[in-house]
N, C-alpha and C positions, 0 to 999 in steps of 0.2 A: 384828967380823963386820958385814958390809952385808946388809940387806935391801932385795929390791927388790918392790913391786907389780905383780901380775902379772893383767891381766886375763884371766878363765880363759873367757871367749865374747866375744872381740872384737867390735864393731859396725863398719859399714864403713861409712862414710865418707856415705852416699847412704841409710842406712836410716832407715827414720822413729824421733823420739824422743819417744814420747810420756809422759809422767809421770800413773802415776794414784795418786789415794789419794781415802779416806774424806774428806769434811771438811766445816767451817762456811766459807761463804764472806758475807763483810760487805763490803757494796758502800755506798756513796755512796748519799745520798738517805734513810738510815737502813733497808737494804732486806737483809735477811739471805736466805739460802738452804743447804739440806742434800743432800748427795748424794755419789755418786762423781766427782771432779774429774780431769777428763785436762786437762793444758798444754799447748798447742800441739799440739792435735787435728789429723788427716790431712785432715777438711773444711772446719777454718777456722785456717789457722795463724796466727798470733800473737792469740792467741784464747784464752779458758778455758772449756770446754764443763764444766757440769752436768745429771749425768742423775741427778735426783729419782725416787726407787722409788717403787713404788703401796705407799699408808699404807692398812695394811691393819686392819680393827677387829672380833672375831671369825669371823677365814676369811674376811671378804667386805672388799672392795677400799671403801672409803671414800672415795680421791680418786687416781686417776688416778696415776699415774707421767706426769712431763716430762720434755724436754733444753732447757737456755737456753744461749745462749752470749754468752759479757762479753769485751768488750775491756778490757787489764790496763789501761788508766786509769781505768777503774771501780771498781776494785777498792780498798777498802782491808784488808783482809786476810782471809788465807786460814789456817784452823786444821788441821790433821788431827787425826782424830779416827776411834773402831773404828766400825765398821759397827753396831755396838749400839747405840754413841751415837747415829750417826744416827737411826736409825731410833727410840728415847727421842723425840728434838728434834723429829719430823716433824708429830706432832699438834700441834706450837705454832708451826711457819715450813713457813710455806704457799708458798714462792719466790716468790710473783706481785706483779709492779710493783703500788704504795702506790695504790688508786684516788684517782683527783682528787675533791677536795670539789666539788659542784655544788650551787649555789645556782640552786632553779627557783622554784615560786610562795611565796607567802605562809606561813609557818611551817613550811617547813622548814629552816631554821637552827639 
């Protein structure tokens, strides 16, 4: 007996393909971030768009919901993970680039 696969909603040819899922994303520069991950988003294609949910801390919004988006040489890997998890992970990975050490007057070092 042959079986054949059969895709049962065709996509055509010209339609966008975007990929989402839950996930950790670990970028270069030791720089993590949590959210929903679309791949090659409609507004930046060859691109990986994160959109970080507002981390919320009894009913009230503690930090803000973002979107970043990484070019995949950035990237060194990407996890999927449930929306639980995420949102677990939020209070500890704040997405935001590593601030620069500055060295200004006298004893702050």
């Amino acid at each position: 007996m042959t079986r054949t696969l059969v895709r049962v909603t065709p996509m055509a040819d010209n339609e966008p393909r975007e990929l989402k899922a839950w996930a950790v994303v670990e970028l270069f520069g030791h720089q993590r971030i949590v959210g929903m991950v679309t791949v090659d988003p409609i507004d930046f294609p060859g691109m990986l768009r994160v959109d970080v949910p507002d981390l919320l801390k009894d009913g009230k919004v503690e930090r803000a919901g973002f979107t970043r988006y990484f070019g995949k040489a950035a990237l060194y890997s990407v996890t999927p993970i449930s929306e639980q998890s995420v949102r677990e992970l939020l209070p500890h990975v704040d997405g935001h680039p590593a601030r620069p050490l500055s060295i200004g007057g006298a004893g702050e070092w």
